[in-house]
N, C-alpha and C positions, 0 to 999 in steps of 0.2 A: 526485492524478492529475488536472491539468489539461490543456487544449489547447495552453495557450502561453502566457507573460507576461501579453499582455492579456487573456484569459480571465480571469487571477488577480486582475487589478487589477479588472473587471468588477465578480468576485465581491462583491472585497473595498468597491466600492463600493455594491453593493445590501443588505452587512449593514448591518442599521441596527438597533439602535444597539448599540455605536459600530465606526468603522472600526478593523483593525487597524494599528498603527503599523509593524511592520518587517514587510517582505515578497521573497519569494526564491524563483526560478524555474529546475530546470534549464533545460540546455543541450547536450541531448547530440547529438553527430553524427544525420547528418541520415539515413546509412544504417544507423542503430543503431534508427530506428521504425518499429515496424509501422503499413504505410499500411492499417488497413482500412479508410478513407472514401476518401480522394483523395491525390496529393501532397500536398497543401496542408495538409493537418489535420496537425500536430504530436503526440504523446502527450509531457509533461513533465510535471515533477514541484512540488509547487508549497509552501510553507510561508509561514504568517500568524501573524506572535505579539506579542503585545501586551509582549514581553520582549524588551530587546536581545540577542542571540547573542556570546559571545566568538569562534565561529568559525563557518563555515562552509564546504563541500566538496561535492565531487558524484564518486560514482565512474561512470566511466564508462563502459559495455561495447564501446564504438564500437570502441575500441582491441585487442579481439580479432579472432581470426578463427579459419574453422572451421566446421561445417558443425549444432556445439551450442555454440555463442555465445551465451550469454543477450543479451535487450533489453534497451534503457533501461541500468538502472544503479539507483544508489540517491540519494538527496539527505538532506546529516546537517546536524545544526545542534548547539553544544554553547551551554547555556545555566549561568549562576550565578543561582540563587536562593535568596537567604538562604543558607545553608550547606552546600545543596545546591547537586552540580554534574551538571547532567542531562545527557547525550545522548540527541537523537531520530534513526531512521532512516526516509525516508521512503522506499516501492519502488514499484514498478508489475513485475510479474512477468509472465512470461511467458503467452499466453494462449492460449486450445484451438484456434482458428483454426487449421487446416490440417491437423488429426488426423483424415485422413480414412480412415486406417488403421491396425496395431497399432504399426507400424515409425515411423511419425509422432510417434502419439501418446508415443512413448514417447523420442523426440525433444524432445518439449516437456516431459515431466515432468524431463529432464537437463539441459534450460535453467534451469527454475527453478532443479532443484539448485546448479546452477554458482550463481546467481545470490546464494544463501545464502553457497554458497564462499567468494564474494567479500566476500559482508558479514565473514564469520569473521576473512579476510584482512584486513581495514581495520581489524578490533578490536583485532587485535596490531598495527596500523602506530601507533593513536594510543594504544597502552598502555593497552586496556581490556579488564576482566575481566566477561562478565555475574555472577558467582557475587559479586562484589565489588561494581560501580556500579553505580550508578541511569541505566538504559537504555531505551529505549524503540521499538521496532519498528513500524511500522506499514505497511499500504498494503493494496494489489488482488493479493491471491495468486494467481489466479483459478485455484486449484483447493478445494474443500470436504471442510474437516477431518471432518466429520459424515456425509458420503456413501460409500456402497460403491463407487460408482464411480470414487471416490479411491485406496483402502484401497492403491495400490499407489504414491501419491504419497510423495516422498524428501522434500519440501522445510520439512512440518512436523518430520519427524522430528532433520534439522539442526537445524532451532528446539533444538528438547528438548538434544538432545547438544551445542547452546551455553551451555544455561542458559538460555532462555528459557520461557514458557509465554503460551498464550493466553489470553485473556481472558472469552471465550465459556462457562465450563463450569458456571456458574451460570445458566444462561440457557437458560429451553425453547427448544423448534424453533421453534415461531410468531413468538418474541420477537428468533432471531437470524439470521432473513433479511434481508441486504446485499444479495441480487442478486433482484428479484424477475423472475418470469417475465415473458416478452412473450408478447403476444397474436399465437397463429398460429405460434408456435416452438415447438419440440419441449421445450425445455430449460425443467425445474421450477425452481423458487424454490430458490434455495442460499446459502451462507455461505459469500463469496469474500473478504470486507476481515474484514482482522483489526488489534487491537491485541496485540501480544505486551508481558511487563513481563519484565528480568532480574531473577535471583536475590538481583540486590544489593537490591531495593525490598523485599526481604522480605514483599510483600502478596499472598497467596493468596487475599483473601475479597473483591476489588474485581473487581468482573464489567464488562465493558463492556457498552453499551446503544442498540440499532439509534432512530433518530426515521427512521417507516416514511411518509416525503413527501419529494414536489422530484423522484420515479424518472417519467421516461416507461417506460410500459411498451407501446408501440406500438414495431413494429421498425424504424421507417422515420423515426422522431424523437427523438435524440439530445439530451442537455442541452443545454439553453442555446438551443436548436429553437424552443422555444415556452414563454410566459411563463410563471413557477410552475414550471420545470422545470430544475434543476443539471447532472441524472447520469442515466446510465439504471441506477444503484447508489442507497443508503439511505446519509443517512451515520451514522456511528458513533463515539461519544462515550467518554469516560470522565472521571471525576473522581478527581484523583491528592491523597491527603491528606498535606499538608506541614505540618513541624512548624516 
């Protein structure tokens, strides 16, 4: 979940050491983002890999319409390593902005859903099974699998009934905060970004793991705002063991 191209390339210049070699940013329609800053601001999707891609694709949601059109879209990348053949999905999902009521809200939990819908729908277009390949899910769900105030959320439950699972279930509450609170907002510390693994990677005992720096938590300064600061999210890691 970046701002834009050059956001990605920013990034990918201030890792140090070393920089990533292949880099890939969507592109999707312009009335397919949610403006919460200004026109100007961008929400895209963004991938850094030190592996070259045999392919690469972005699905798009611009291309709908309707009144529960998910945002954004997704951005997939399929990689060959050693004798492994991965696919990643990268999403930025729909967000609570404008649930200012039940009818809203319940608006936005039908966006995400679509939003899965569609990942489903791309896994049969390029002939993938999760119960079978080695998949991999990731992004900003921004709803929390761990919270009651979810419990009524669709879009993990597609997870599951793809053959996916989260990565989180190893992991106290303390350890798997992604979204920390901001100061002077209502809204407590949650776990919004998830990695999901398919059924093909057979590993139920690999947990993902938050590194809890780089988040402003001031509501008025956004990553990349102020120096020492990416996201106003933690990011999240994982280590995949390849044989």
């Amino acid at each position: 979940e970046t701002r834009n191209l050059k956001a990605l390339r920013l990034l990918n210049r201030n890792l140090n050491p070393p920089q990533f070699s292949h880099l890939a940013s969507s592109l999707f329609y312009q009335e397919n983002i949610e403006s919460n800053l200004d026109d100007k601001v961008r929400q895209e999707l963004g991938l850094l890999s030190r592996y070259p891609w045999e392919a690469i694709w972005e699905i798009d949601f611009g291309v709908f319409r309707g009144k529960n059109r998910p945002t954004r879209g997704w951005l997939a990348a399929r990689f060959k390593i050693g004798d492994h053949d991965i696919t990643i999905y990268n999403g930025h999902l729909k967000s609570n902005y404008g649930a200012e009521n039940p009818k809203d809200r319940e608006r936005n939990i039908k966006k995400r859903d679509k939003a899965i819908d569609q990942l489903s729908k791309d896994l049969d277009r390029v002939g993938l099974d999760p119960y079978r390949d080695k998949i991999v899910v990731v992004g900003d769900f921004n709803a929390d699998f761990f919270s009651s105030e979810f419990s009524d959320e669709k879009a993990f439950e597609a997870m599951e009934r793809l053959g996916f699972h989260h990565t989180f279930l190893l992991s106290s509450t303390e350890k798997r905060i992604t979204l920390p609170a901001k100061e002077g907002e209502p809204w407590p510390d949650g776990t919004f970004d998830y990695i999901f693994l398919s059924s093909g990677w057979k590993l139920k005992e690999v947990t993902a793991q938050v590194m809890a720096q780089g988040a402003a938590k001031r509501s008025e300064v956004y990553g990349g705002d102020e120096p020492g600061l990416a996201s106003d999210h933690y990011p999240v890691f994982i280590d995949l063991p390849l044989e």
